[in-house]
C-alpha positions in Angstrom: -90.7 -49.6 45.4 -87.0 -50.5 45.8 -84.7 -47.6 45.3 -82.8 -49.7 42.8 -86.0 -49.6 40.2 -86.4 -46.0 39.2 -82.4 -46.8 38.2 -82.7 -49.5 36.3 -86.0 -48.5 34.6 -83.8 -45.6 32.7 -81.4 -48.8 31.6 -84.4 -50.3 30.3 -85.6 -47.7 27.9 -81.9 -46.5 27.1 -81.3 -50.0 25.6 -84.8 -49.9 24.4 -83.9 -46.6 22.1 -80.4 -47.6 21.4 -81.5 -51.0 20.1 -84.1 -49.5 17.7 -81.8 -47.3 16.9 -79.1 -49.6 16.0 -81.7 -51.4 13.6 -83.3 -48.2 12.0 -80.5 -46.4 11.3 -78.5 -48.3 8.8 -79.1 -47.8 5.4 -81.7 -45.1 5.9 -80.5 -42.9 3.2 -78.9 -45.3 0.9 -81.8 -45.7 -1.7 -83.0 -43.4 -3.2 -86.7 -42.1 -2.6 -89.9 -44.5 -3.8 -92.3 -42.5 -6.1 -94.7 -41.6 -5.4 -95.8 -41.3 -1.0 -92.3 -40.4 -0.3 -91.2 -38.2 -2.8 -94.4 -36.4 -2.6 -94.3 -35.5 0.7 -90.2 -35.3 1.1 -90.6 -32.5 -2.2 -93.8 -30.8 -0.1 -91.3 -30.3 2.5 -88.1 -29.2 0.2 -90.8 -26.3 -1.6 -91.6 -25.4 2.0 -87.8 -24.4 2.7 -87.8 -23.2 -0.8 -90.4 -21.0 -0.8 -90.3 -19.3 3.1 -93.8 -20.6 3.4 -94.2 -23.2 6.0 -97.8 -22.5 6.5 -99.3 -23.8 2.9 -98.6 -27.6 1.8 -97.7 -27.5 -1.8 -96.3 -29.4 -4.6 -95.2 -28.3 -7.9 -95.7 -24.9 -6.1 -98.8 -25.2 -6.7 -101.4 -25.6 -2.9 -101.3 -29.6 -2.0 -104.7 -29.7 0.1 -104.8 -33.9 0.6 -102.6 -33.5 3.9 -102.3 -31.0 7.0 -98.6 -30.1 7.6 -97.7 -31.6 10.6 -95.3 -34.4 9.3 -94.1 -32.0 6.5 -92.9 -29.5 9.4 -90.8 -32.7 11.2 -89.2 -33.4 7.7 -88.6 -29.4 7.3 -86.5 -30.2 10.4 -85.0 -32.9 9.5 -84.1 -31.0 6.1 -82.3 -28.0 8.2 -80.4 -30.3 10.0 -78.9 -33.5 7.0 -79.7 -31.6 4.6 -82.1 -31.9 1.6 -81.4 -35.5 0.8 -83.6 -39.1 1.6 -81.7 -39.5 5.3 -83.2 -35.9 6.3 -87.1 -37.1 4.5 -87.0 -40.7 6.4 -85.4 -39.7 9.5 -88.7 -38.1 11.2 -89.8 -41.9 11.0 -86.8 -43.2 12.6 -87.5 -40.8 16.1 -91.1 -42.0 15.6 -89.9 -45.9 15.4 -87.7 -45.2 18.7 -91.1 -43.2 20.5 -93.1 -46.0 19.8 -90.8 -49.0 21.0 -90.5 -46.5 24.3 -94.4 -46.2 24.4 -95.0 -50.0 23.9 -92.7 -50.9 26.7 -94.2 -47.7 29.1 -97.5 -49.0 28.2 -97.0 -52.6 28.6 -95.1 -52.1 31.8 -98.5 -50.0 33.2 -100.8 -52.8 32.4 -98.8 -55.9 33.0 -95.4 -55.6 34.1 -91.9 -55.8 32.4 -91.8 -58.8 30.4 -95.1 -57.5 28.7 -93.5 -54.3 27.8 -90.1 -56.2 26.2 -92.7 -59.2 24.6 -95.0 -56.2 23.3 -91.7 -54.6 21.6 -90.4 -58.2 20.3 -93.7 -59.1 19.1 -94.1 -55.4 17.1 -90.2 -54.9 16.1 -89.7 -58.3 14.4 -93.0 -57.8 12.4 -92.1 -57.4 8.3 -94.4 -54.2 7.9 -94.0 -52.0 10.8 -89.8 -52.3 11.1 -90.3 -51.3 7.1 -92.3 -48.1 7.2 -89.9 -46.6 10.2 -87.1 -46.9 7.6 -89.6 -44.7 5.0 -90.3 -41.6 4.3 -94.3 -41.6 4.8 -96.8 -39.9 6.8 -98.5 -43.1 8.6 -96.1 -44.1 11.3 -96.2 -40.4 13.3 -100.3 -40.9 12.3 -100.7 -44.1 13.9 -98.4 -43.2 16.8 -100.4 -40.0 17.8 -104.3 -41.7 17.6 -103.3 -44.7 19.9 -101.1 -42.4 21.9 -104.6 -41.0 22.1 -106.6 -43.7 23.1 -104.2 -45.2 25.3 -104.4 -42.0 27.2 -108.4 -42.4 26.9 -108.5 -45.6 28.4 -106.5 -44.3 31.4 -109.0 -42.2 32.0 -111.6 -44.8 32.1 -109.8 -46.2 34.4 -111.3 -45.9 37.7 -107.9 -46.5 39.8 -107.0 -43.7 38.3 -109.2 -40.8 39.7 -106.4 -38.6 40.5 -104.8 -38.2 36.9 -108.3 -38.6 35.2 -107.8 -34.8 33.5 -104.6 -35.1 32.4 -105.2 -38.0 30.8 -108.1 -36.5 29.0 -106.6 -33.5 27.8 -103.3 -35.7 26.7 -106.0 -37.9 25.0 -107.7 -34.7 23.2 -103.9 -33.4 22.7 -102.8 -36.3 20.7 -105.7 -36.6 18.7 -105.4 -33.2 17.8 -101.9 -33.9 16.4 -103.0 -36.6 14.6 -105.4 -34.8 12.8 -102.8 -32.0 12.3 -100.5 -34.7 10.9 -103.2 -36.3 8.1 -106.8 -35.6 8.7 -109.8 -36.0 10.8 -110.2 -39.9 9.8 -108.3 -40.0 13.3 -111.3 -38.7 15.1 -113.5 -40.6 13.4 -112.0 -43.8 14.0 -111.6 -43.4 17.7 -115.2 -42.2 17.5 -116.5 -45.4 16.0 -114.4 -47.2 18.7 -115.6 -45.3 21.7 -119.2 -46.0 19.6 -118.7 -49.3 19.9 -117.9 -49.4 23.5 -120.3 -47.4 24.7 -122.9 -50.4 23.3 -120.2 -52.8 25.2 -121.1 -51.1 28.4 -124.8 -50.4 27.8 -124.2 -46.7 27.2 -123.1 -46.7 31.1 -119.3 -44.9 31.5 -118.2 -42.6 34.3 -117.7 -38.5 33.2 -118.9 -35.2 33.1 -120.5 -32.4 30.9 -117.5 -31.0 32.0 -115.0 -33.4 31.0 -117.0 -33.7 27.6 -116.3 -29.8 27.1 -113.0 -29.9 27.8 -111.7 -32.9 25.7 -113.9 -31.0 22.9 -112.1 -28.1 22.8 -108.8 -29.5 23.2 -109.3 -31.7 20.5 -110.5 -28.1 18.4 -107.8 -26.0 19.3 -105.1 -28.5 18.2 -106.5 -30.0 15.8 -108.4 -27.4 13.8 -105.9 -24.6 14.4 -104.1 -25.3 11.1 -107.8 -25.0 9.5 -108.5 -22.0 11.3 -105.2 -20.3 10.4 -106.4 -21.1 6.7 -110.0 -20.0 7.0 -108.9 -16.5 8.7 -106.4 -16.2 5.7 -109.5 -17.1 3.2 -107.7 -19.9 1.9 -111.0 -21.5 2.2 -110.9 -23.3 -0.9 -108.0 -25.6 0.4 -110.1 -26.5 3.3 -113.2 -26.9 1.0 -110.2 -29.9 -1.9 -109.2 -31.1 1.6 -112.9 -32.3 2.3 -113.4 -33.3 -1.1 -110.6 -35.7 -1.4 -111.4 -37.3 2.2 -114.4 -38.0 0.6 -113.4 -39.2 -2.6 -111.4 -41.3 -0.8 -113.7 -43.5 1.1 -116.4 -43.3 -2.0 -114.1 -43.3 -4.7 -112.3 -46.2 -6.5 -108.7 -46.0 -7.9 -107.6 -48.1 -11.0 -103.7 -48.3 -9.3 -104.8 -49.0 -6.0 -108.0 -51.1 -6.5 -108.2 -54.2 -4.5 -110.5 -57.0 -3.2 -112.8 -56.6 -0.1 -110.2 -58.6 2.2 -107.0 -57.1 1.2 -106.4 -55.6 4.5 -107.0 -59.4 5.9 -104.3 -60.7 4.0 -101.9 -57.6 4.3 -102.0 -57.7 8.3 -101.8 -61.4 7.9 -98.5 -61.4 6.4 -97.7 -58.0 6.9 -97.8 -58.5 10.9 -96.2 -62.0 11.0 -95.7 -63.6 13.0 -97.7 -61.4 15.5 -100.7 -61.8 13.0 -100.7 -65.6 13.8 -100.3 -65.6 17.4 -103.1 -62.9 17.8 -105.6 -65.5 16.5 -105.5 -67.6 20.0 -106.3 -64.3 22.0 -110.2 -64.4 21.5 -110.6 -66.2 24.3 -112.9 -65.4 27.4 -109.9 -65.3 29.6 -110.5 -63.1 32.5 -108.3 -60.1 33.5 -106.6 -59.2 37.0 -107.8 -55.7 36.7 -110.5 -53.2 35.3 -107.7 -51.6 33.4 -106.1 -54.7 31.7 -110.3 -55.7 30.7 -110.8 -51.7 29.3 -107.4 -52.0 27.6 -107.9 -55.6 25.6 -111.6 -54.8 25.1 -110.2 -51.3 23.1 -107.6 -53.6 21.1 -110.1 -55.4 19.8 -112.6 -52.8 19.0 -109.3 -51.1 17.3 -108.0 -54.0 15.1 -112.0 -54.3 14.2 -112.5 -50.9 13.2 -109.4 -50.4 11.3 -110.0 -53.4 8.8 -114.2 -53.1 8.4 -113.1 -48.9 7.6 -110.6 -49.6 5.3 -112.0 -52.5 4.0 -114.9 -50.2 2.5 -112.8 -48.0 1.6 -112.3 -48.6 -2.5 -108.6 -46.8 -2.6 -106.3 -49.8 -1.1 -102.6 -49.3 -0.4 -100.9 -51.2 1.8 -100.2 -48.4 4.6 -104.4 -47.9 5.1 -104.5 -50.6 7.8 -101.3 -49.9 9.5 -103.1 -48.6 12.5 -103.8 -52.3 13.0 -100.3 -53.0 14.0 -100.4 -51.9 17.6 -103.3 -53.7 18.5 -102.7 -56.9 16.5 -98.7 -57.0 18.8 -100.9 -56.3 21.7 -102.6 -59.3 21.2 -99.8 -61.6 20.3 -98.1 -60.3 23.1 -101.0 -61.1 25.7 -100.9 -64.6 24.2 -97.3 -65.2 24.0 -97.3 -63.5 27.9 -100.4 -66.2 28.7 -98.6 -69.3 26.9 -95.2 -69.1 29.2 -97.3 -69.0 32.2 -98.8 -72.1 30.6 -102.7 -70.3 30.9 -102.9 -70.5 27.0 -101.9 -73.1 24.6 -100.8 -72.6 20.9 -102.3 -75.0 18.9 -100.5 -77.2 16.6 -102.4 -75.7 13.2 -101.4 -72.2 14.1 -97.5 -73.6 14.4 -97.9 -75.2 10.8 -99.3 -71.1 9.5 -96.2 -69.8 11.0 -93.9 -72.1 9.3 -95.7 -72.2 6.2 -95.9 -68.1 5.6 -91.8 -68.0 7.4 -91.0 -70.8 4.8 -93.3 -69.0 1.9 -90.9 -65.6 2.7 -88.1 -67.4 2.8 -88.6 -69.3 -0.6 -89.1 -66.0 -2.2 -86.1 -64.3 -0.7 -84.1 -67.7 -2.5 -86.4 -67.5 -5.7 -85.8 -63.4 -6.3 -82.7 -63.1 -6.9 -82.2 -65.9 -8.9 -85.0 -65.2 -11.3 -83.4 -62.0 -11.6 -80.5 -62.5 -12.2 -81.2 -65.6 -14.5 -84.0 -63.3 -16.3 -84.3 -64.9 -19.9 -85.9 -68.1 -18.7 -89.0 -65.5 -17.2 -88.7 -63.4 -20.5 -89.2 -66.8 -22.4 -92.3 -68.0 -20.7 -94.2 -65.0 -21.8 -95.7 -64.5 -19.2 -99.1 -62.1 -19.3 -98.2 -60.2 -16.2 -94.6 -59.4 -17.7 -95.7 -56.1 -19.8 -93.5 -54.0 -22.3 -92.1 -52.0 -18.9 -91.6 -54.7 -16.2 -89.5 -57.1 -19.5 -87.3 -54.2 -19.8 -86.9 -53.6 -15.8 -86.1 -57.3 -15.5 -83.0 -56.8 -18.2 -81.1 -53.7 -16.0 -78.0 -54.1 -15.2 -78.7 -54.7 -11.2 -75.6 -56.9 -9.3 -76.7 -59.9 -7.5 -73.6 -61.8 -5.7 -75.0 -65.1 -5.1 -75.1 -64.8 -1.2 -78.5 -63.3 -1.1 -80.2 -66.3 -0.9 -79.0 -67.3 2.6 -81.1 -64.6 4.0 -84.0 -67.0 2.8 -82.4 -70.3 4.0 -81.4 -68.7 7.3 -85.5 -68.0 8.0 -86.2 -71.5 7.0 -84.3 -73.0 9.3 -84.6 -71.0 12.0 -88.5 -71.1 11.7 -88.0 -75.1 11.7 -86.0 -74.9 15.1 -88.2 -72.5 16.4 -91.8 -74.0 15.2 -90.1 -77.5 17.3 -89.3 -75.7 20.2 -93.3 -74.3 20.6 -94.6 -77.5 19.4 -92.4 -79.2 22.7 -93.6 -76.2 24.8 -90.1 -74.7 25.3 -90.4 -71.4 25.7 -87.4 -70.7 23.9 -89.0 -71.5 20.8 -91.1 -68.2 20.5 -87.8 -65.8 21.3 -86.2 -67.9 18.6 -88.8 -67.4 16.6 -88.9 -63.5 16.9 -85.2 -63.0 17.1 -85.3 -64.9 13.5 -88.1 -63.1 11.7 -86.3 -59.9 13.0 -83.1 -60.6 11.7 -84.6 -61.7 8.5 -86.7 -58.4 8.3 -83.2 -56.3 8.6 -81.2 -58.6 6.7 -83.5 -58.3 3.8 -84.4 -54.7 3.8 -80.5 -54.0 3.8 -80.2 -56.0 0.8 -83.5 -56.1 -1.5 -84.4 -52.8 -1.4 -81.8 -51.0 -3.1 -81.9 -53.5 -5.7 -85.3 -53.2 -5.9 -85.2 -49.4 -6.7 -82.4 -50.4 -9.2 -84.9 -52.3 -11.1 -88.1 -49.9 -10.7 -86.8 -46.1 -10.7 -83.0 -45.7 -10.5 -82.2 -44.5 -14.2 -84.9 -42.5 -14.1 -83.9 -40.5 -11.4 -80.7 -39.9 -12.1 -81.5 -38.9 -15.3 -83.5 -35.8 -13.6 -80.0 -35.4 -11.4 -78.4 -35.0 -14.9 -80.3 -32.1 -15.3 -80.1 -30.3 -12.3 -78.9 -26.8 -12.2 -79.7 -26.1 -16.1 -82.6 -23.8 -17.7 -84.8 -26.3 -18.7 -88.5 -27.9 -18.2 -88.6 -31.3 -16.5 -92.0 -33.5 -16.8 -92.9 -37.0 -17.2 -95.4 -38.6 -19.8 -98.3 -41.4 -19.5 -97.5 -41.8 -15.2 -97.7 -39.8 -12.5 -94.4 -39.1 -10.9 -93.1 -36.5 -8.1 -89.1 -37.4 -8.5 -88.6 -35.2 -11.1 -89.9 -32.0 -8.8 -86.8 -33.4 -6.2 -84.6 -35.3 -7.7 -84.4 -32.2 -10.6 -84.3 -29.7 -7.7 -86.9 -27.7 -9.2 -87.2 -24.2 -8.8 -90.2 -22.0 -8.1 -91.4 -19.6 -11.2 -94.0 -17.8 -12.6 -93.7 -19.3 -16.0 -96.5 -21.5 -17.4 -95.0 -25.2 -17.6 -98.1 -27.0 -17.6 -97.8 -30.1 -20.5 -100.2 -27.9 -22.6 -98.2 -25.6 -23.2 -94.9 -27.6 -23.3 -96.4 -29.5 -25.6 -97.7 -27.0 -28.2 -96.7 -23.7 -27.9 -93.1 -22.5 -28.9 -90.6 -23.0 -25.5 -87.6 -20.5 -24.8 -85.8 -23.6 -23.5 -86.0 -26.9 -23.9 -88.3 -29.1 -22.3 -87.2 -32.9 -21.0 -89.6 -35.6 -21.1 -89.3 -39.2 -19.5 -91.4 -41.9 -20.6 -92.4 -45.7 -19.6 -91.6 -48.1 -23.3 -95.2 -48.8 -23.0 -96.4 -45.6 -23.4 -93.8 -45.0 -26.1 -95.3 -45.1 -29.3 -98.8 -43.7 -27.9 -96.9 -40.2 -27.1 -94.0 -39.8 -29.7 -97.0 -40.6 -32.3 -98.8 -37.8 -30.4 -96.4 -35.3 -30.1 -94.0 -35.8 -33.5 -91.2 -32.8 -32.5 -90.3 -35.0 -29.8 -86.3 -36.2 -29.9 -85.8 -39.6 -28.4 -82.4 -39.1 -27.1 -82.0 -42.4 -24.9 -84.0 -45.5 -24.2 -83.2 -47.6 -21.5 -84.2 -50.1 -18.7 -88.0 -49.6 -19.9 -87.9 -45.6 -19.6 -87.4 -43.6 -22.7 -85.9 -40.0 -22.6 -87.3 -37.0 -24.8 -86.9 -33.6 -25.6 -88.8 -31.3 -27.2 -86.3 -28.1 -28.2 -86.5 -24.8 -27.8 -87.8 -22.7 -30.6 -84.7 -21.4 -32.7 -83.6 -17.9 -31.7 -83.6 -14.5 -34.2 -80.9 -14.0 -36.9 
């Protein structure tokens, strides 16, 4: 090794973090939180500093048993240092977005060299999905980061080159999915058990290891990750452990009627979701053959992964869009091998998987045109009467949310960039996939920077700062007819001992008054319901009540 390499190997990953960083940071507390993952989790960590206790996950003050409180603890961080604000709740995600750019290049650069490691962190950092959750506030990026931390640590120990560092690597494998149980749940064991399943019947049941090995990756994996459980068990908070299985289960048995979906949702969400990673992955099933044992182990578990990830959540009846995120790292893999194989000329991209890549960049980028226009031009929708266009998402389309015009070039810009770029592949110039990844990833930035604030404008703003309005007075906050966690944050609510379940706010006599926001659709259902209740504003499709406080003595 050349004494120049260990030198310019720090250069590499210090551009690495200050590049993600550059494209994470802006923005990341300019909108306000999205009900209901990240105000849920960002108020589960604001009642943590609230209450002293950073050992019980709760919301509403009340014991929240549907997550472990690893990624609650990194926001409680985050909170001591910004603040209790939506740049403290996201920014957790934007060191994980940095870690796993640095572990895509360290990993690519183990199994294949440099350029790997860069085309690995192109082909996941220009992807729509993945550059998107780093700028949220949710639990699945640290999740997904520690399970193929995890098995990328695993397959190292397969590894037979690598007799020397085989323990490490299994305890680091046992240590990180430990913390990724700690961080949401024991669905990360089981899906690197199902992998590890699955390639045990690859091999014939044949791999190299010991009782001993077996032992100690088993009680790694239960002192990290069952230590939180223990803790609660010992403190015979055993009926938290007791929800926390139940909802696991209702969640893989159970359907929901918000986030119902067809069998092959995931399949279309990674398709578009990963592009255009998702499109270049399809060439990689291919019986090329690999230099080393490590690089066939490695592509062999990518495969396994990606499969695993959309048969489990596919079966799964809950779907939201973050369930197959997991997917991401092995999908970019596998675009990255191909894209890796097509500038050596060993793999061709064929001319129908250029025409999908211009028809989904052209698809985003007609939508990018289209919204804002239909937006701000919102009569002609509201005229159509259109079945989809409810009570609530008429009056949402009629807020007053600025559009400047200019938007649209964000949309024209990835039209004709994927135009050059799909010409380029189709000549075999291998500029033509950089200029295809620099494009989509400039169109990923440019658009988050400017749709999603006016997105919130037209789904949540009013209502939120109507809970702001409130904060700091004597008063009940609550919502009516939808399931909401901004009022708990944005209200600042306090932790009591008074009874302000809607029962009781609802029919017994208050000692304060008692605010109530409800969607225009539900309107007449609840004000019919509950007749002392003031309307004292309606606007963009909420409607704000109050039920008063019982009159005092003479």
């Amino acid at each position: 090794m050349s004494p120049d390499k260990p030198y310019r190997r720090f250069w590499v990953y210090t551009g690495i973090v200050v590049f993600t960083a550059l494209l994470l940071l802006p923005f990341l507390g300019a909108v306000n939180l999205f009900d209901s993952d990240e105000t849920n989790y960002a108020e589960s960590a604001r009642e943590m500093i609230t209450t002293g206790d950073y050992l019980t996950v709760q919301i509403d003050y009340e014991p929240f048993p549907e997550k472990p409180p690893l990624f609650f603890w990194l926001q409680v961080l985050s909170m001591k240092l910004f603040g209790i604000n939506e740049f403290a709740a996201r920014f957790p995600n934007l060191i994980c977005g940095i870690l796993s750019m640095v572990m895509l290049y360290y990993l690519g650069r183990q199994l294949y060299g440099h350029r790997f490691g860069m085309l690995w962190i192109l082909s996941y950092g220009s992807a729509i999905l993945p550059f998107f959750f780093f700028k949220s506030g949710i639990i699945d990026p640290w999740f997904n980061l520690f399970i193929f931390m995890g098995i990328a640590r695993f397959i190292f120990y397969l590894d037979p080159a690598r007799e020397t560092t085989r323990v490490s690597n299994l305890v680091f494998a046992a240590l990180f999915f430990g913390l990724a149980t700690l961080t949401k749940g024991p669905v990360a064991v089981l899906i690197f058990v199902l992998c590890f399943l699955l390639f045990l019947v690859s091999r014939r049941f044949r791999i190299s290891t010991t009782p001993s090995h077996v032992v100690l990756f088993s009680l790694v994996l239960a002192v990290v990750g069952g230590s939180w459980y223990l803790f609660q068990a010992i403190h015979g908070n055993t009926s938290m452990i007791r929800d926390f299985i139940s909802y696991q289960a209702q969640l893989f048995s159970s359907p929901s009627s918000v986030h119902d979906g067809f069998f092959g949702y995931h399949v279309v969400v990674l398709l578009l979701g990963v592009f255009p990673a998702s499109v270049i992955a399809m060439k990689s099933f291919t019986k090329k053959s690999e230099s080393t044992e490590l690089q066939k182990i490695f592509r062999l578990w990518m495969y396994l992964l990606l499969g695993v990830v959309i048969v489990l959540f596919s079966l799964v009846h809950t779907k939201l869009l973050h369930y197959s995120s997991l997917a991401y790292f092995p999908l970019t893999f596998l675009a990255a091998w191909v894209w890796e194989k097509w500038i050596d000329r060993k793999i061709e991209v064929s001319g129908w998987q250029v025409a999908l890549i211009y028809l989904i960049a052209f698809l985003f980028g007609v939508l990018a045109i289209l919204f804002p226009l239909l937006t701000e031009h919102y009569q002609w929708l509201l005229d159509k009467d259109f079945k989809f266009l409810g009570p609530f998402t008429r009056a949402a389309l009629q807020r007053d949310v600025h559009w400047s015009g200019y938007e649209m070039f964000i949309g024209i810009f990835l039209i004709l960039g994927a135009t050059v770029a799909a010409v380029q592949i189709l000549r075999r110039d291998r500029r033509g996939m950089l200029i295809l990844h620099l494009v989509v990833l400039l169109y990923v930035f440019g658009a988050l920077s400017v749709f999603t604030g006016r997105v919130e404008g037209y789904s949540q703003r009013v209502a939120i700062k109507f809970y702001q309005s409130l904060k700091g007075q004597d008063v009940y906050v609550n919502t009516l007819g939808f399931k909401s966690f901004a009022h708990l944050f944005y209200f600042e609510k306090a932790p009591s001992d008074e009874d302000d379940s809607l029962e009781r706010l609802m029919q017994d006599e208050l000692e304060k008054d008692a605010y109530f926001v409800i969607k225009v659709n539900k309107k007449e259902v609840y004000l019919e319901r509950y007749p002392e209740l003031e309307v004292i504003l309606e606007k963009d499709g909420y409607v704000f009540a109050v039920r008063r406080a019982a009159p005092s003595g003479p």
